[in-house]
C-alpha positions as CSV (number, residue, x, y, z in Angstrom):
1,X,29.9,-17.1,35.2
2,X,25.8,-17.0,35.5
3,X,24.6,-14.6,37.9
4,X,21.1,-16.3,38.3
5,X,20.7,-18.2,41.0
6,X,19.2,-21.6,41.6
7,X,16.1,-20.0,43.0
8,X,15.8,-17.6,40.2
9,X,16.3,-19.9,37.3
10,X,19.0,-21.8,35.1
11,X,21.8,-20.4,33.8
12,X,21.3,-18.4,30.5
13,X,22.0,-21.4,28.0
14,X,25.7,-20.7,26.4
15,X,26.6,-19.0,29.4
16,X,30.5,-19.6,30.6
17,X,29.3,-21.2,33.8
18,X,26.4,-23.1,32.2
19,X,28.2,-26.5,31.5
20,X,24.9,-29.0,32.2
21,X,24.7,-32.2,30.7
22,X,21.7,-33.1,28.3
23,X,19.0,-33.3,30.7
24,X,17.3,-36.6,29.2
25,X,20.3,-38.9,30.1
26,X,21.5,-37.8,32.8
27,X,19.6,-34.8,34.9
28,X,17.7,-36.3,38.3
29,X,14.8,-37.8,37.6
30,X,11.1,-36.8,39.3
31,X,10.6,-38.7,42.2
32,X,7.0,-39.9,43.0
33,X,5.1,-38.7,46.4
34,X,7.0,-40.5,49.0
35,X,9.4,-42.2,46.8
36,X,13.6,-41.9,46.3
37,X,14.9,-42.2,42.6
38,X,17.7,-44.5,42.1
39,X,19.7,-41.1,42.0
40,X,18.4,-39.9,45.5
41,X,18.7,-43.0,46.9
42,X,22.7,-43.2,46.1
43,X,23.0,-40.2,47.2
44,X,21.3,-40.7,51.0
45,X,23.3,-43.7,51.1
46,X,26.7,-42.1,51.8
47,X,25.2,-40.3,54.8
48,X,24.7,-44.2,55.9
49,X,28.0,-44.7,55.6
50,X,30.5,-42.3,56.5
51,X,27.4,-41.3,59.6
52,X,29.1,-44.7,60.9
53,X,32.8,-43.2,61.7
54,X,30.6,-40.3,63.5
55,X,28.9,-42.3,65.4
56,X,32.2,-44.2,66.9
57,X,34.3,-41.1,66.8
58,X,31.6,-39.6,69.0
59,X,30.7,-42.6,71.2
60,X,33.8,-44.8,71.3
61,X,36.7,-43.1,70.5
62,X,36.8,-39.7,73.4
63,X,36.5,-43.1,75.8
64,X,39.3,-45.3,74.0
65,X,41.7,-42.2,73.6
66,X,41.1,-41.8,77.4
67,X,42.2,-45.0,78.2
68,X,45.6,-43.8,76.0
69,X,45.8,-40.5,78.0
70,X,48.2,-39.7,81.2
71,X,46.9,-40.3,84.4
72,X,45.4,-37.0,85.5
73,X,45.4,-35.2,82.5
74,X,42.3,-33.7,80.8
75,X,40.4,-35.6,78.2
76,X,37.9,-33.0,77.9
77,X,41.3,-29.8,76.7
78,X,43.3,-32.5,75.0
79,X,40.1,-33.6,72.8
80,X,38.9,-30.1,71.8
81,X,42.4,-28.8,71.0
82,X,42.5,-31.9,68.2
83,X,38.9,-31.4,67.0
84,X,40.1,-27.3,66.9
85,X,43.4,-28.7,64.6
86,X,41.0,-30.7,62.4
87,X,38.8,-27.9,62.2
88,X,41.2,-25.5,61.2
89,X,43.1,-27.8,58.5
90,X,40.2,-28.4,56.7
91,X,38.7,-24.2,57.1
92,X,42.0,-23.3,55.3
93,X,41.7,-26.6,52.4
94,X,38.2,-26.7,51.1
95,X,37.8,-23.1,49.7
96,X,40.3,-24.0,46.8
97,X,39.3,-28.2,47.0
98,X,35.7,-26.7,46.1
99,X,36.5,-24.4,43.8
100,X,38.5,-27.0,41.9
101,X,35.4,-29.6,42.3
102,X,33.7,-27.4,40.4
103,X,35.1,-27.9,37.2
104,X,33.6,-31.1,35.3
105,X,34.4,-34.7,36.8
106,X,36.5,-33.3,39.5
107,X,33.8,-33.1,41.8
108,X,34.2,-37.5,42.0
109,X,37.7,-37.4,41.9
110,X,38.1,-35.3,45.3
111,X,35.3,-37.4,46.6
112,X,37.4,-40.7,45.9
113,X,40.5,-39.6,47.6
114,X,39.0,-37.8,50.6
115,X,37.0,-41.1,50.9
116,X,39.4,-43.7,49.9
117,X,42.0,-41.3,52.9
118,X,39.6,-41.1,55.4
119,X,38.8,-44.9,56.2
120,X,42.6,-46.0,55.6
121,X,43.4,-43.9,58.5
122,X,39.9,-44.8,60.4
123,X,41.3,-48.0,60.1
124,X,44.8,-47.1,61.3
125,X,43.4,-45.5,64.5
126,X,44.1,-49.3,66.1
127,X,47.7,-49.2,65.4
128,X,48.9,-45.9,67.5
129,X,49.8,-47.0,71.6
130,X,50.0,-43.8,73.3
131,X,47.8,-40.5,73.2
132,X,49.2,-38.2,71.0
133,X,49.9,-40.8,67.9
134,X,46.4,-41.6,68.3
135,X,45.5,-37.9,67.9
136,X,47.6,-37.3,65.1
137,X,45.7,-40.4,63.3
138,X,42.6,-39.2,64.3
139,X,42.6,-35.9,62.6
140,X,43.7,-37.3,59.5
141,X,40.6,-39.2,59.3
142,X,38.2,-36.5,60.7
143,X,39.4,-34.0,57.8
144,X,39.1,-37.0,55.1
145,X,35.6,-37.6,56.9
146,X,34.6,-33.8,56.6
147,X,35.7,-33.3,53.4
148,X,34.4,-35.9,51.9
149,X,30.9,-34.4,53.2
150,X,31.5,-30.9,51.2
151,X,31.5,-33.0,47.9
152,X,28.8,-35.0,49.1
153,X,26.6,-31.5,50.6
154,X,27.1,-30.4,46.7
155,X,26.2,-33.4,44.7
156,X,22.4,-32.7,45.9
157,X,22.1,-30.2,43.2
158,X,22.7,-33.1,41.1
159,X,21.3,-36.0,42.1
160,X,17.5,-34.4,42.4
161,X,15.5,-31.2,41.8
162,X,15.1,-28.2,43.3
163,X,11.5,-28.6,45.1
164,X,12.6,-31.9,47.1
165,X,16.4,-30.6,48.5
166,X,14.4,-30.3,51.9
167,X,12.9,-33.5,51.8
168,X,15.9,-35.9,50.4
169,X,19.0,-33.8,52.5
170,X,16.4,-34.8,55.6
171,X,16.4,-38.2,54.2
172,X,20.1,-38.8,54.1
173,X,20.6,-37.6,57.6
174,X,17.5,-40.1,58.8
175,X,19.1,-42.8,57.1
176,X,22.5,-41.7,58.2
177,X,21.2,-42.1,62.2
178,X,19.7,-45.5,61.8
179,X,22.1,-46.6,58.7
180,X,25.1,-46.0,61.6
181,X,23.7,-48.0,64.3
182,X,24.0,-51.3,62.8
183,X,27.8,-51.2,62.6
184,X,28.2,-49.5,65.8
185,X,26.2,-52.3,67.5
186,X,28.5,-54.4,66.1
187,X,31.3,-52.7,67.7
188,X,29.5,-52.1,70.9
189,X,29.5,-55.9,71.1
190,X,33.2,-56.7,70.1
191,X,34.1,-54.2,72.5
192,X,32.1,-54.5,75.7
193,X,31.4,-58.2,74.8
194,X,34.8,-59.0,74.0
195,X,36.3,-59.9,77.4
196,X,33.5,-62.0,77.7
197,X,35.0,-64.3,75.2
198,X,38.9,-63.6,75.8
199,X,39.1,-60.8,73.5
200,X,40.9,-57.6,75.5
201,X,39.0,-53.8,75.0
202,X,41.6,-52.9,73.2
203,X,41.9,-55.7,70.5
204,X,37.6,-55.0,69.9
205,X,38.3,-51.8,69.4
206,X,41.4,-52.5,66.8
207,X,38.2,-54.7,64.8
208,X,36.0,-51.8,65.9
209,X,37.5,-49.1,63.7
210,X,38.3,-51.8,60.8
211,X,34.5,-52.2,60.5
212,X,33.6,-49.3,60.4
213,X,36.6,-48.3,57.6
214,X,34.8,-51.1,55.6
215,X,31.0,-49.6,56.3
216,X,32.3,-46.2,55.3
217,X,33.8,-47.6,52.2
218,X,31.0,-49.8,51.3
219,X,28.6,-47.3,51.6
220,X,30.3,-44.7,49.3
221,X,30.2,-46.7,46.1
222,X,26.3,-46.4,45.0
223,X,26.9,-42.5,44.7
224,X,30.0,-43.3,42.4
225,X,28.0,-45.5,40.3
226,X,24.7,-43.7,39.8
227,X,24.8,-40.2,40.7
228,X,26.8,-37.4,37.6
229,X,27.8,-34.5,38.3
230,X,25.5,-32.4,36.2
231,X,26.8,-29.3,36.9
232,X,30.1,-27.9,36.7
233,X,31.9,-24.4,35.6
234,X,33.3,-24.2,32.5
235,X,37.1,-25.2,31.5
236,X,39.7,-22.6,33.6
237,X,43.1,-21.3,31.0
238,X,44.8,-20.5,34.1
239,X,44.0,-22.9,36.8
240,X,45.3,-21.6,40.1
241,X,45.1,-17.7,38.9
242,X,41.3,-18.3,38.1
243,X,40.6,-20.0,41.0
244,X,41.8,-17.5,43.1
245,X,39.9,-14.8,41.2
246,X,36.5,-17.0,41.2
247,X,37.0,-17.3,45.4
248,X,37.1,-13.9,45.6
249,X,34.2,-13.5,42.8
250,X,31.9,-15.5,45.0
251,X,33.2,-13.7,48.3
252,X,32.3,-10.6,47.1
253,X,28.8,-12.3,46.1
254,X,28.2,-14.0,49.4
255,X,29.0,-9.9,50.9
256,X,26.3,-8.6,48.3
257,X,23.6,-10.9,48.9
258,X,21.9,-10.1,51.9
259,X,19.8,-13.7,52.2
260,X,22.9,-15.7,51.8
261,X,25.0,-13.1,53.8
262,X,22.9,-13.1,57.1
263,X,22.3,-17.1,56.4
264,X,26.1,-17.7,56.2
265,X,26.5,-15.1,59.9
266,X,23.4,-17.2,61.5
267,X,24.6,-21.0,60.1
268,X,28.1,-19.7,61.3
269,X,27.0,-19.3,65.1
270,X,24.2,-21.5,65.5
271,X,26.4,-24.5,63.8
272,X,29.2,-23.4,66.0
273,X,27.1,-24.8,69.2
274,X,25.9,-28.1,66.9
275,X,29.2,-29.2,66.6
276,X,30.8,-28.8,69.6
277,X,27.7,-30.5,71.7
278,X,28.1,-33.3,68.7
279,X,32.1,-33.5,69.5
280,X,32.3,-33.2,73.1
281,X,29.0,-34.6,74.7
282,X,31.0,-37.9,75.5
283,X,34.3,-36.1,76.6
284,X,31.9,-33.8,79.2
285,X,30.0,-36.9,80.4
286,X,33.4,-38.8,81.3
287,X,34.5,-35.1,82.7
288,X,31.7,-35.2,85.4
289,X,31.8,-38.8,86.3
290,X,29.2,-40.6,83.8
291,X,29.1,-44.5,83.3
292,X,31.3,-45.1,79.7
293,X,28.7,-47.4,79.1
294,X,25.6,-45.4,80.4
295,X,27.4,-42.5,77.9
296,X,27.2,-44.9,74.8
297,X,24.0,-46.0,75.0
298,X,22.2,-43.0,75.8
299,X,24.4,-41.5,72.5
300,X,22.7,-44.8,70.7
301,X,19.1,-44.0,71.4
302,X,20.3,-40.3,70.1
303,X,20.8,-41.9,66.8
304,X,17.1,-43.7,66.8
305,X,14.9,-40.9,68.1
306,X,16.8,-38.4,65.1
307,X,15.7,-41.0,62.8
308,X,12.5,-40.4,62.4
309,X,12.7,-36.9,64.1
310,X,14.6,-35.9,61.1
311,X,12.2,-37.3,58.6
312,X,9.7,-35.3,60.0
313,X,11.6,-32.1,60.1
314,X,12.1,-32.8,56.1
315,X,8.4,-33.0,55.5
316,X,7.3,-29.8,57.9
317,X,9.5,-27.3,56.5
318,X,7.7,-27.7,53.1
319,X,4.1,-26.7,55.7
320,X,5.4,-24.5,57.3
321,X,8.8,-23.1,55.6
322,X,12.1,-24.0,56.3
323,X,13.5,-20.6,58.6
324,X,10.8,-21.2,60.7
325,X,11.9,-25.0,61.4
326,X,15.6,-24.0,61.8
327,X,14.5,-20.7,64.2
328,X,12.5,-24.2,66.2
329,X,15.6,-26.0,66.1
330,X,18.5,-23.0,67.0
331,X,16.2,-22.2,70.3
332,X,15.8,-25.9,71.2
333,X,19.4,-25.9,71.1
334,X,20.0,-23.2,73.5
335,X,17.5,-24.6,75.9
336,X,19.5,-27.8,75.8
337,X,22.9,-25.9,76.3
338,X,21.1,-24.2,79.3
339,X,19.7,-27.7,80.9
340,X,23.3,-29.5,80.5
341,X,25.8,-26.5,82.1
342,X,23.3,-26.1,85.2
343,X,21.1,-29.4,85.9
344,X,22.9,-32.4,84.3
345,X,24.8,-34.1,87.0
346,X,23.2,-37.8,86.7
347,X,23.3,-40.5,84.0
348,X,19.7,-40.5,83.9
349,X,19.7,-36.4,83.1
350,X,22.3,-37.5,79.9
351,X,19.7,-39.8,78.6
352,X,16.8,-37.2,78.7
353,X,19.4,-34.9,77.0
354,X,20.1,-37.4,74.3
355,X,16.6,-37.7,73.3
356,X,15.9,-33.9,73.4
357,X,18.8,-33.5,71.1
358,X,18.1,-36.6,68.7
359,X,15.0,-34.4,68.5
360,X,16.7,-31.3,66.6
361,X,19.6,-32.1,65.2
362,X,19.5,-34.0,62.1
363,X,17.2,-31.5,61.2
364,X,19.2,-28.0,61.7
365,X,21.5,-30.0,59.6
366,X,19.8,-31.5,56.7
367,X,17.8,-27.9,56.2
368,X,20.7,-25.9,56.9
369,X,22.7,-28.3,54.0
370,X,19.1,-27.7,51.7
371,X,18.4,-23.9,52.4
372,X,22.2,-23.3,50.7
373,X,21.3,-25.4,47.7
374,X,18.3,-23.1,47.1
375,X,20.4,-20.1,47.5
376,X,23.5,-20.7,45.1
377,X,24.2,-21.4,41.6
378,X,24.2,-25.0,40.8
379,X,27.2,-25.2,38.4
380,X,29.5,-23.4,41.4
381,X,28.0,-25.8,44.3
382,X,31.2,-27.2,45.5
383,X,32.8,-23.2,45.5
384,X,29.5,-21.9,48.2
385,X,30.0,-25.3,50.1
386,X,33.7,-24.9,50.4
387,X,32.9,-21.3,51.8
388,X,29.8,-22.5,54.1
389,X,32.0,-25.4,55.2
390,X,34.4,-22.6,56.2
391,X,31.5,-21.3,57.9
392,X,30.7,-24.3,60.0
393,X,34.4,-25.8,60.6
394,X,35.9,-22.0,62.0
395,X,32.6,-22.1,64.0
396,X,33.4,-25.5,65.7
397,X,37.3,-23.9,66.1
398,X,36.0,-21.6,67.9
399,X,33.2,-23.8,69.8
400,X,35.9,-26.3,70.7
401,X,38.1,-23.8,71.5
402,X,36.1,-21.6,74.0
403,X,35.0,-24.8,75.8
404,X,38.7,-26.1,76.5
405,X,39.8,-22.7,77.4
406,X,37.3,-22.3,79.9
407,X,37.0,-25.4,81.2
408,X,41.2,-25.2,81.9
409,X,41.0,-21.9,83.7
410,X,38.1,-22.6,86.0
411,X,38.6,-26.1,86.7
412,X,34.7,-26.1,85.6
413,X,33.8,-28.3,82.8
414,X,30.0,-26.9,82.7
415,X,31.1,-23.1,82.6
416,X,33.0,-23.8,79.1
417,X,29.4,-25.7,78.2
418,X,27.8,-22.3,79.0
419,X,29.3,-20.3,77.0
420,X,28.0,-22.2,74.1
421,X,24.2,-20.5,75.0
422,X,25.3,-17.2,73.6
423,X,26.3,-18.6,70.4
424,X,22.8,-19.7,69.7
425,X,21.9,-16.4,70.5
426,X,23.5,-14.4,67.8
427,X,22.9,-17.4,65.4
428,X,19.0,-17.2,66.1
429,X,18.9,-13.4,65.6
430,X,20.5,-13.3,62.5
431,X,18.2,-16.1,61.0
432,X,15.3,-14.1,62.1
433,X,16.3,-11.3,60.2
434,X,17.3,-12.9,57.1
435,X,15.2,-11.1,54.6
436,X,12.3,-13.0,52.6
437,X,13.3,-14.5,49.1
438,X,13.4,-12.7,45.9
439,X,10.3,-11.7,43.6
440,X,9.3,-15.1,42.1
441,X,10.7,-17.1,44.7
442,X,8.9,-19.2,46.9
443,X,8.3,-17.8,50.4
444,X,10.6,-19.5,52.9
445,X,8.9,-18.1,56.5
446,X,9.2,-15.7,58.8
447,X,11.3,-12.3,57.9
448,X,12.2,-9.1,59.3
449,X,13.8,-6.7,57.1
């Protein structure tokens, strides 16, 4: 295994963990000022697709599943217990899934079935009649959704260069916001227009989740075609034995490095707060007495101010570096978390707190996804993702978790919201002190040592 990493250079040629393809037929091309290769552009549009099944999961489906529940139950415990299951499924699975991914031409193969799984059961989230079927379902798809994204996160290193991971990551999770909206409109108007025309709420929202199956499918086939992986470990003799000794190889690394060791700690907090506003907005908003419909369209406009918002955030990291963007976003985020467990009470208050977090949070994403990418070792992409996915995925366990268990034993949906706050804390505090990047490096920011 090279010990270099990406910022430091390529692996020593002949190296066991320097299996690259001949760079003239198949390495990312340069893209021109302002311009996506073919490559790039395959790549950002997966985020198009699969952002669709986020979008309705986040929107539609806490309101359908209520509609499932018993009268009087909680949608807002009952929903974050099944996004703590799906988190903790896929926490335990993608270590080994990346570290297999790793080796050549698996890194597609893993892709296709968590894919191809995924919007089967999107589209089977119609069938179930009652709540806890429709649970079940549901996280099926949302660990085929989420791992599908850790292949995807590590095909960056191969399908562009180093010096644009900022700008392209920020491009799929722009195109991913606006890309979504066009088959969630569609849904929006099977489902609230349905009636209109004889079709019952829950027939649109059968079609609902068959579209978007399709749209997710449809969107993942131009990385299939166009993007190879170019980097990829060396051939294992024992498969499961070395994969076990390469997880802990790169645990032991992760430990050693302090930059990617306080940026794994900060990610694992800050994220933590991400998700679970991401995952339980719409399940809080029906909690306090929010319009359905006033909750799906304020979520809508999210999705078109963090289009160009993240755009932006892509192209001001590389002025003014990309730890002092993310610090930006992390305390944004805990102003946010602040303003929805004291103030919001009103519909109107849930639409300025859309906006506010269309503002941020494709951007703590698509630079968090890009600062890894600069700090790991190309060949073993899909291993560091697997670990920063366990990161992000026992953070939003725990997220989840904290704000069902609070909200349960005080009756109080907003003092479970709270405790998000402190999260963003710690996260911002370890960021800060991540130290500055190696000699020869390029400086990334602010830095305390």
């Amino acid at each position: 295994m090279s010990e270099q990493r990406v910022g430091g250079g390529q692996p020593a040629e002949g190296s066991a963990g320097a299996g690259r393809r001949d760079e003239a037929t198949s390495a990312p091309r340069k893209a021109r000022a302002g311009k996506l290769t073919r490559q790039e552009r395959s790549w950002v549009l997966y985020d198009v697709g699969n952002s669709a099944f986020v979008l309705l999961s986040t929107a539609l489906v806490p309101v359908y599943f209520a509609s499932l529940a018993e009268p009087g139950s909680s949608v807002v415990v009952a929903w974050g217990y099944a996004e703590t299951v799906a988190s903790l499924i896929l926490a335990l699975l993608m270590p080994v899934l990346g570290s297999l991914a790793d080796l050549q031409g698996n890194k597609k193969r893993f892709y296709i079935g968590f894919v191809g799984t995924g919007a089967v059961a999107c589209a089977a989230l119609g069938v179930p009649q009652t709540a806890l079927p429709f649970l079940i379902v549901y996280v099926v798809s949302s660990v085929m959704l989420n791992g599908s994204m850790v292949f995807y996160d590590a095909f960056l290193v191969d399908a562009t260069t180093e010096d644009r991971y900022d700008e392209v990551s920020s491009q799929g999770y722009a195109w991913g916001y606006i890309g979504s909206c066009v088959p969630f409109i569609a849904c929006l108007a099977v489902v609230l227009g349905g009636p209109s025309v004889g079709i019952p709420m829950d027939v649109g929202m059968k079609v609902a989740f068959l579209i978007t199956a399709v749209w997710w499918l449809l969107f993942s086939v131009p990385l299939l075609r166009n993007v190879t992986q170019t980097h990829f470990k060396a051939p294992e003799k024992h498969l499961v034995r070395d994969t076990v000794v390469g997880l802990g190889r790169t645990c032991k690394k992760i430990v050693a490095d302090r930059r990617i060791r306080y940026f794994m700690i900060a990610y694992f907090f800050y994220i933590d707060g991400v998700h679970t506003i991401i995952r339980m907005s719409t399940s809080y908003g029906t909690e306090l007495g929010i319009d359905a419909v006033q909750l799906v369209l304020a979520l809508l406009v999210t999705q078109f101010v963090a289009f160009p918002a993240a755009i932006a955030y892509g192209r001001l990291s590389t002025r003014f570096g990309t730890k002092r963007m993310l610090l930006v976003a992390v305390f944004a985020y805990f102003c946010i978390t602040l303003f929805a467990a004291f103030f919001l009470v009103s519909a109107v208050q849930f639409w300025m707190l859309a906006v506010c977090v269309g503002l941020f949070q494709g951007g703590i994403q698509a630079l968090s996804r890009s600062e890894l990418s600069k700090l790991v070792p190309k060949e073993h992409a899909n291993e560091y993702y697997g670990f920063f996915d366990i990161f992000g995925k026992y953070a939003a366990v725990m997220g989840t978790f904290l704000v069902s268990v609070f909200t349960q034993l005080t009756g109080n949906p907003s003092v479970g919201v709270l405790s998000i706050a402190v999260l963003f804390i710690v996260g911002f505090f370890f960021l800060w002190k991540m130290p500055v990047p190696a000699s020869g490096e390029p400086a990334d920011g602010l830095a305390v040592e």
